[in-house]
ZASE-39070 format. One record per atom (N, C-alpha, C): residue in three letters; chain; atom name; x negated, y, z. Coordinates in steps of 0.05 Angstrom, whole numbers. Atoms other than C-alpha are relative to their C-alpha. Layout:
- resn	chain	name	c1	c2	c3
- ALA	A	CA	X	Y	Z
...
This chain:
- resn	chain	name	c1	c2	c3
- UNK	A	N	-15	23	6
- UNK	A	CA	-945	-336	872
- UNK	A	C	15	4	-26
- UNK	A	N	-1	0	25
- UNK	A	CA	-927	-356	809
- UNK	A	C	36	-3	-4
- UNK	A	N	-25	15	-3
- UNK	A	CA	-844	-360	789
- UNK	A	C	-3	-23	-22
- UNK	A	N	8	14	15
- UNK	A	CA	-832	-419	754
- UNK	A	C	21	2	-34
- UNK	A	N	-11	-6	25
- UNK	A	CA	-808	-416	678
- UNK	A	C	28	-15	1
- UNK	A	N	-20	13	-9
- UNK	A	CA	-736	-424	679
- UNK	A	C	9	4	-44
- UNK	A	N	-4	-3	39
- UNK	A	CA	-707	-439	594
- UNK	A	C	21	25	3
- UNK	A	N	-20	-10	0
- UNK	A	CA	-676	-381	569
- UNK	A	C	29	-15	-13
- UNK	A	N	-28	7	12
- UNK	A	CA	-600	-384	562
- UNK	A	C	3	13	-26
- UNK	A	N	-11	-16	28
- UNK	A	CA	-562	-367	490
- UNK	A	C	21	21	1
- UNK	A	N	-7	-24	5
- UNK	A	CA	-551	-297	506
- UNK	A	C	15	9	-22
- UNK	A	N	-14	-15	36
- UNK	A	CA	-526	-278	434
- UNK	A	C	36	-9	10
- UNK	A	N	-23	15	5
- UNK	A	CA	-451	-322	451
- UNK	A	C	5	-12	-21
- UNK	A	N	-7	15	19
- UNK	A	CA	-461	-356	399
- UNK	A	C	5	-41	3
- UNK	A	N	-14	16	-12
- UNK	A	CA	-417	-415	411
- UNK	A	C	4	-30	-20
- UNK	A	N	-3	17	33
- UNK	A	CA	-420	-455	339
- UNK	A	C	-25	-24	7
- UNK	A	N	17	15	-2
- UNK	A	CA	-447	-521	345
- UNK	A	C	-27	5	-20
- UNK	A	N	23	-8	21
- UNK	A	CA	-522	-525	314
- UNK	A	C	-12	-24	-5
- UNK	A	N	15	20	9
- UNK	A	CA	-546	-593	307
- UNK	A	C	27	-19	-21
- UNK	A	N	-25	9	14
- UNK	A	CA	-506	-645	262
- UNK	A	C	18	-6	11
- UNK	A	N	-13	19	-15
- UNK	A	CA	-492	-686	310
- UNK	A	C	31	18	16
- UNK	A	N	-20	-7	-12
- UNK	A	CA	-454	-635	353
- UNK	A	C	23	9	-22
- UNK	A	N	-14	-10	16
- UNK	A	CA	-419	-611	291
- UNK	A	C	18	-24	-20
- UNK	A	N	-17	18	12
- UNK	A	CA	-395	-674	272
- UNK	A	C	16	-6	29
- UNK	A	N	-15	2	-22
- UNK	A	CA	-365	-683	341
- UNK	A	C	10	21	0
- UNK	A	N	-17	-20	-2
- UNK	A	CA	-337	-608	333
- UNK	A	C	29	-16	-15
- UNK	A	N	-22	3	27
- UNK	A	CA	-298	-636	272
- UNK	A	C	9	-29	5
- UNK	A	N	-14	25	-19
- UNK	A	CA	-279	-704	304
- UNK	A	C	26	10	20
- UNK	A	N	-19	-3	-26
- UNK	A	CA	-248	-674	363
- UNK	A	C	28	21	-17
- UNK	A	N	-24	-7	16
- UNK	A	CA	-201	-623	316
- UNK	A	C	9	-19	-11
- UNK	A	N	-18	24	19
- UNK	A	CA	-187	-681	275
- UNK	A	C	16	-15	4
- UNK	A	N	-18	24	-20
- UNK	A	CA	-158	-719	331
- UNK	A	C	13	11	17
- UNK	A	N	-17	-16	-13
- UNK	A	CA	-127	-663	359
- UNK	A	C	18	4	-14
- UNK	A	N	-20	-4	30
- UNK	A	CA	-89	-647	287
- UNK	A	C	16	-20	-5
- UNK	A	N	-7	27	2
- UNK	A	CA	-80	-719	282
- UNK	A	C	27	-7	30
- UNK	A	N	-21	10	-31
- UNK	A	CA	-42	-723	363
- UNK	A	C	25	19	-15
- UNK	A	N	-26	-14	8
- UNK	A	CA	4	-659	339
- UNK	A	C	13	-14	-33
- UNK	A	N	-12	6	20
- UNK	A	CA	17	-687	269
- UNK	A	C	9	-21	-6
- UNK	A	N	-16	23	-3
- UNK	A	CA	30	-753	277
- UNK	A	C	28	-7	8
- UNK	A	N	-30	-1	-9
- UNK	A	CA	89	-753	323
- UNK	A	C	29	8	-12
- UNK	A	N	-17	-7	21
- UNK	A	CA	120	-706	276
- UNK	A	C	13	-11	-25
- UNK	A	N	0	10	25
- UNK	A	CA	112	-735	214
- UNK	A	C	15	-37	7
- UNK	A	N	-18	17	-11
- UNK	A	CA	140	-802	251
- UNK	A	C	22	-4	3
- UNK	A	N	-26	-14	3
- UNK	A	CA	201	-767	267
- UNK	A	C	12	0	-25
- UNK	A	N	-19	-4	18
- UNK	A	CA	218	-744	204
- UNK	A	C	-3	-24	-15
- UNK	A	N	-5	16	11
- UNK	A	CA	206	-806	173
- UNK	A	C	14	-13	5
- UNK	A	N	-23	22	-12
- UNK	A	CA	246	-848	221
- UNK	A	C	32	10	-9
- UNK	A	N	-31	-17	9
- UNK	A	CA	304	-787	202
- UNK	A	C	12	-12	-29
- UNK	A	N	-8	4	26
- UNK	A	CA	297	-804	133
- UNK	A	C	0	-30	-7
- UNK	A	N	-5	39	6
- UNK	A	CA	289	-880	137
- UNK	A	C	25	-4	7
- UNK	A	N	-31	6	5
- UNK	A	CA	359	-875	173
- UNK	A	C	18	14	-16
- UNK	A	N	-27	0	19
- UNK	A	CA	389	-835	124
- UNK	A	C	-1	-18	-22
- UNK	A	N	-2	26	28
- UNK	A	CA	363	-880	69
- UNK	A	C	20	-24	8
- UNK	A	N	-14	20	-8
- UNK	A	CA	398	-936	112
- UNK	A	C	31	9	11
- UNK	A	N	-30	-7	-1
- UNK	A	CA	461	-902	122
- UNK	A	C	17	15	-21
- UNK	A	N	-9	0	26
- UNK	A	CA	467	-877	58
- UNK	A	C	-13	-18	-27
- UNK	A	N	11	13	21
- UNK	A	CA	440	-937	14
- UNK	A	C	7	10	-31
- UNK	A	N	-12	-5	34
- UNK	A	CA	473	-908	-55
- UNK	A	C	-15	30	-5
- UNK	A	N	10	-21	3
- UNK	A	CA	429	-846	-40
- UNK	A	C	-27	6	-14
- UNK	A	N	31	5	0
- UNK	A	CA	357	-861	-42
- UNK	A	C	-8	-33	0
- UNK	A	N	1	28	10
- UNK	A	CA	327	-926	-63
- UNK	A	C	-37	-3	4
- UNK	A	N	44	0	-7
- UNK	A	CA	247	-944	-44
- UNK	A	C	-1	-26	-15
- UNK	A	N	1	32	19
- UNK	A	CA	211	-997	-87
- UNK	A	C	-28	-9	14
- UNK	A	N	28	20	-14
- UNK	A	CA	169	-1035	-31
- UNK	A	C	-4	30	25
- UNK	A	N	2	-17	-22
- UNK	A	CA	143	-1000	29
- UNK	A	C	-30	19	-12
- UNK	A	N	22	-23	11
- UNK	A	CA	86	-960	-11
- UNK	A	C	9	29	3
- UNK	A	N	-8	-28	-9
- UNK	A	CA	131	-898	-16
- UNK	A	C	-15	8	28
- UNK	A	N	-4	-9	-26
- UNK	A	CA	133	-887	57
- UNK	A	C	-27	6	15
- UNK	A	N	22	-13	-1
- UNK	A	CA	54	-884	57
- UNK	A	C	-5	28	-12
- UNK	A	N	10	-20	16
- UNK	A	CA	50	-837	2
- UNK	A	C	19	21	13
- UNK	A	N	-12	-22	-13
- UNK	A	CA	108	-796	44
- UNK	A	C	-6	16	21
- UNK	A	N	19	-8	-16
- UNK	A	CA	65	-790	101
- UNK	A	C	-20	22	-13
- UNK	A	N	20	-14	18
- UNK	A	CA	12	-772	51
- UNK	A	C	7	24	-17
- UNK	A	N	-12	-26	15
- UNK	A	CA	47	-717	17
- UNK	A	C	19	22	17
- UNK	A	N	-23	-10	-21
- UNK	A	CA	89	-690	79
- UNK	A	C	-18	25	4
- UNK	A	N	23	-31	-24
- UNK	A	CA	28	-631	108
- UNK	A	C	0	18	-29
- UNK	A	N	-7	-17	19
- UNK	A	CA	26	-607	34
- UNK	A	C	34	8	-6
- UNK	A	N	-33	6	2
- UNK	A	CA	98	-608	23
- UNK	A	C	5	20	25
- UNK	A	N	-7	-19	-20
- UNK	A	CA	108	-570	90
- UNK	A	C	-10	33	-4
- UNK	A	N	4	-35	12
- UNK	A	CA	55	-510	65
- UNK	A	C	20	14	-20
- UNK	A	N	-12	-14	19
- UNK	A	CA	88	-501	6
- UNK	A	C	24	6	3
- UNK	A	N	-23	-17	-14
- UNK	A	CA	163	-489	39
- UNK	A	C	-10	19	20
- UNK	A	N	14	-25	-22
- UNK	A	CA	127	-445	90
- UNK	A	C	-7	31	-10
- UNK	A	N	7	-27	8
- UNK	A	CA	100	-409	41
- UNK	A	C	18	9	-11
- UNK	A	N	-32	-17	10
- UNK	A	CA	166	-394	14
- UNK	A	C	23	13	24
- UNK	A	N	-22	-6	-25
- UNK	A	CA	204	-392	80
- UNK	A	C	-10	24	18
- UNK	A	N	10	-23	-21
- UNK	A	CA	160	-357	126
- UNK	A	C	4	34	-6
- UNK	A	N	11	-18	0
- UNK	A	CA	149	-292	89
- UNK	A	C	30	19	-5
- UNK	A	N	-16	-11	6
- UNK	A	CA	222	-288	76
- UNK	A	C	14	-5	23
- UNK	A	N	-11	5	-20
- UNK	A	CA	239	-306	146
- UNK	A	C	-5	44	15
- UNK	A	N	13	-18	-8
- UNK	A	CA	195	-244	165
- UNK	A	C	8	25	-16
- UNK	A	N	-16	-23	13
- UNK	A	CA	223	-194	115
- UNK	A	C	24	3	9
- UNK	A	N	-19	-7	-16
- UNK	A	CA	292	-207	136
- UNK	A	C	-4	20	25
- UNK	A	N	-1	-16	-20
- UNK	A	CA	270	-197	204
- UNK	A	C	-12	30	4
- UNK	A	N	14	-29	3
- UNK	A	CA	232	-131	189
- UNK	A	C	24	26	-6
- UNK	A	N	-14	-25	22
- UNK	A	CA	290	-97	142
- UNK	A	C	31	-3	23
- UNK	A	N	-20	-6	-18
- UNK	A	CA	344	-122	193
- UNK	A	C	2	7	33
- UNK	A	N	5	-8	-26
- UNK	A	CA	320	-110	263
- UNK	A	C	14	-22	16
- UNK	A	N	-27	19	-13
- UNK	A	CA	373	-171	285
- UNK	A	C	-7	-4	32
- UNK	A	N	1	0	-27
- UNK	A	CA	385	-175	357
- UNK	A	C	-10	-27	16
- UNK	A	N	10	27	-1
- UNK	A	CA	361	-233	393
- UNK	A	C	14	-23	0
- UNK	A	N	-14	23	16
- UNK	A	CA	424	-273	380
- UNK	A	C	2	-14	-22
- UNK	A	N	-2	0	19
- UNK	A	CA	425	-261	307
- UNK	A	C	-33	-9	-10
- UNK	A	N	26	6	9
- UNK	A	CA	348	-268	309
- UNK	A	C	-8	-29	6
- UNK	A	N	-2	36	-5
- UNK	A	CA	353	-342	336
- UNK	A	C	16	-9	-24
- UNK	A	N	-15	4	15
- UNK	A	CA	404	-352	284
- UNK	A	C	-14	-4	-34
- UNK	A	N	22	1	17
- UNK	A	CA	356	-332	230
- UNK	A	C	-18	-10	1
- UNK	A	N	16	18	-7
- UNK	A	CA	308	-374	263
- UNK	A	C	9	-35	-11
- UNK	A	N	-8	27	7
- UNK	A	CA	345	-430	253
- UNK	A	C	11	-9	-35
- UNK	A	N	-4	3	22
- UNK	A	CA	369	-421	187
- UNK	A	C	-25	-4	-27
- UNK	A	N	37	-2	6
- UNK	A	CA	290	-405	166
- UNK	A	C	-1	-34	2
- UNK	A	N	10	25	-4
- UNK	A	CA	280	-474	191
- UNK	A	C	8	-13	-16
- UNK	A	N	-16	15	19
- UNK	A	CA	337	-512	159
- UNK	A	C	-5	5	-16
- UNK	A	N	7	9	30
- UNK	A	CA	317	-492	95
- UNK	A	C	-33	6	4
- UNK	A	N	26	11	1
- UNK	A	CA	237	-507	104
- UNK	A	C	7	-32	8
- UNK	A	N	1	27	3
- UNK	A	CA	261	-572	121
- UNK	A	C	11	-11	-14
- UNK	A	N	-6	11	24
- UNK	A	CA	309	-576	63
- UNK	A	C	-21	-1	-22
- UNK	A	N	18	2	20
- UNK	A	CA	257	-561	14
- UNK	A	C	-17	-16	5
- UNK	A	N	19	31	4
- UNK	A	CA	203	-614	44
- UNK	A	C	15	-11	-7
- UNK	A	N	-19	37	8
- UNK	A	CA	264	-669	40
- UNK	A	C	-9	2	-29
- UNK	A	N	3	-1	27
- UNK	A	CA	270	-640	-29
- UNK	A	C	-19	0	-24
- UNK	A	N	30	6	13
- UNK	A	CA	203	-638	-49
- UNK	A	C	-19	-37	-2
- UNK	A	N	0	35	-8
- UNK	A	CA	191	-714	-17
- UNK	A	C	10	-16	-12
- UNK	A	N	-16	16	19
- UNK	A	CA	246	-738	-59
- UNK	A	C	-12	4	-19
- UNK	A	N	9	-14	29
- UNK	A	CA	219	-708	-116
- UNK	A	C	-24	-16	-13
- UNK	A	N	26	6	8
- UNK	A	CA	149	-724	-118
- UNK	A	C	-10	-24	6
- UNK	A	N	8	23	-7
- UNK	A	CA	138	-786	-79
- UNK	A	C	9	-23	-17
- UNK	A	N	-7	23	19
- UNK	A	CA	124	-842	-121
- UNK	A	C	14	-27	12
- UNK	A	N	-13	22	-18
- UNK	A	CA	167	-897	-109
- UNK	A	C	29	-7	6
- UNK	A	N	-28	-7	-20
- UNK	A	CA	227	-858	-85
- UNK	A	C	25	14	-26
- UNK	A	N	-16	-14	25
- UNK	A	CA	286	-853	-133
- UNK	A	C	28	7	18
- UNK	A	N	-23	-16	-16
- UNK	A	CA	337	-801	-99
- UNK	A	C	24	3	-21
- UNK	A	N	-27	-6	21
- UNK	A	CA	406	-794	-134
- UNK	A	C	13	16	18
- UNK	A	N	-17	-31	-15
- UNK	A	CA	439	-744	-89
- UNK	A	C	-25	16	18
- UNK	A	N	15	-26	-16
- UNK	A	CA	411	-681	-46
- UNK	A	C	11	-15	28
- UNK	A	N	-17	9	-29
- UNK	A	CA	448	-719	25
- UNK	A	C	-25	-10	23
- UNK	A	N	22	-2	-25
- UNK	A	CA	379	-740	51
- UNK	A	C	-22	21	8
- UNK	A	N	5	-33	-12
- UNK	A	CA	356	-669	45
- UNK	A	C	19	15	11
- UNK	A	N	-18	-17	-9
- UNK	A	CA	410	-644	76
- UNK	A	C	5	-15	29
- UNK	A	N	4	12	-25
- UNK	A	CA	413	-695	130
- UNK	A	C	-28	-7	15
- UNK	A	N	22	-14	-16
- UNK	A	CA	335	-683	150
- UNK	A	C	-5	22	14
- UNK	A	N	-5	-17	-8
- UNK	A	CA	342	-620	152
- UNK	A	C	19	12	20
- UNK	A	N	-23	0	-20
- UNK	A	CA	404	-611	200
- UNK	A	C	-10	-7	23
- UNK	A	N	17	15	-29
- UNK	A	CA	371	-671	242
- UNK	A	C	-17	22	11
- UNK	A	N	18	-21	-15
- UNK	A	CA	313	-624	252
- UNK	A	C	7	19	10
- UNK	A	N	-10	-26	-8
- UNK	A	CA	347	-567	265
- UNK	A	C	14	-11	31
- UNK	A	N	-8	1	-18
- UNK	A	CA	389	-600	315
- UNK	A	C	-16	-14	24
- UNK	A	N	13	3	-19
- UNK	A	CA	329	-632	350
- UNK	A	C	-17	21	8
- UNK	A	N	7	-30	-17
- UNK	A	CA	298	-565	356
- UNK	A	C	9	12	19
- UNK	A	N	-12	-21	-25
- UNK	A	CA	348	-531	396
- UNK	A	C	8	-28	17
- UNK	A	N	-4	20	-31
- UNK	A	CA	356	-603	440
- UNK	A	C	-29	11	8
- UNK	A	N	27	6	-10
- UNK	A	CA	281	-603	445
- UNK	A	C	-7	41	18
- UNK	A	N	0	-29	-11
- UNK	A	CA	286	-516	459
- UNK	A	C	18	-9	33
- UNK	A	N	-13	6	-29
- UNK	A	CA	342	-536	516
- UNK	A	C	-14	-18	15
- UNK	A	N	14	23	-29
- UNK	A	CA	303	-592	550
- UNK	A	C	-23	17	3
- UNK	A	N	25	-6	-7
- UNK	A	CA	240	-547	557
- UNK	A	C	-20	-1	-15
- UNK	A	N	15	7	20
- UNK	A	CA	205	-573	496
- UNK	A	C	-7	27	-18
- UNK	A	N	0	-33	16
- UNK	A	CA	209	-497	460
- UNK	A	C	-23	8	-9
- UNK	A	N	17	-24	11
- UNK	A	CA	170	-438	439
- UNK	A	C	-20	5	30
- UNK	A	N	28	-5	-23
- UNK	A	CA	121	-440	507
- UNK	A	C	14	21	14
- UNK	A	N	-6	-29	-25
- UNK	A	CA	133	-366	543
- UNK	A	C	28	-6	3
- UNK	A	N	-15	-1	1
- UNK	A	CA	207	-363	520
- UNK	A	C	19	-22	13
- UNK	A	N	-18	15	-12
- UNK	A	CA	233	-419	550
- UNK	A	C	3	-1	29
- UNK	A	N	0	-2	-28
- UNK	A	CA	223	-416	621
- UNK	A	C	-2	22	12
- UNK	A	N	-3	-28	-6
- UNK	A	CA	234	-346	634
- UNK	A	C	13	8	29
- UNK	A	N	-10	-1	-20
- UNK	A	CA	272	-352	702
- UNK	A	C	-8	-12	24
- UNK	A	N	11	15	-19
- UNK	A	CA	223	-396	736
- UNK	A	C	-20	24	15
């Protein structure tokens, strides 16, 4: 008796789509995964900075609602490039000081606040459209963020492992 031919499987693990098709659906589904985490964000800080424009009208001045595309549009670059300034000097501190985990939250937060002063300040800067006369809506993004971080750390929203440590 004969067994009957069963297809081999792809032994190797090679896991990489191979036709177009699936590989345009690889790059779909990141896109719209990048797109769920980056949206929300970038919503946020705009709404931060639309009310400081409206609570400080003598600060920042928009000509038509075009900015506020091109701020979107310039916000993910704008974020590398403080990162790449912030991060590496977030990480040296913490290397050369050993800081305890009070002082190392502390530096966490200060790391932050200024990656989110330099986007504001970069946003003001570069976005066409947007004529800034004081530093107040970089300084009031930045803050905002910071202080919805540690709400969003206290409600559970956090760093993943670290927050729920007693459950």
């Amino acid at each position: 008796m004969e067994k009957p031919s069963i297809p081999a499987d792809d032994t190797n693990g090679d896991d990489e789509p191979k036709t177009f098709g699936e590989k345009l659906l690889a790059g779909a589904v990141v896109g719209g995964l990048t797109l769920f985490a980056v949206v929300p964000v970038g919503l946020v800080y705009l709404l931060i900075l639309l009310g400081t424009a409206a609570v400080f009208p003598q600060a920042i001045e928009f000509e038509g609602t075009a900015p506020v595309f091109w701020a979107l549009l310039l916000l993910a670059p704008c974020v590398c490039l403080a990162m790449a300034i912030t991060v590496p000097v977030r990480h040296l501190a913490r290397a050369s000081l050993r800081p305890s985990p009070a002082a190392g939250n502390m530096l966490d937060a200060a790391c932050s606040w200024l990656t989110c002063f330099l986007v504001g300040l970069m946003l003001l800067t570069w976005t066409p459209g947007v004529h800034a006369h004081s530093m107040i809506p970089a300084v009031t993004v930045a803050t905002a963020s910071v202080v919805v971080g540690l709400l969003a750390e206290r409600l559970g929203f956090g760093r993943g492992n670290d927050v729920h440590k007693d459950r």
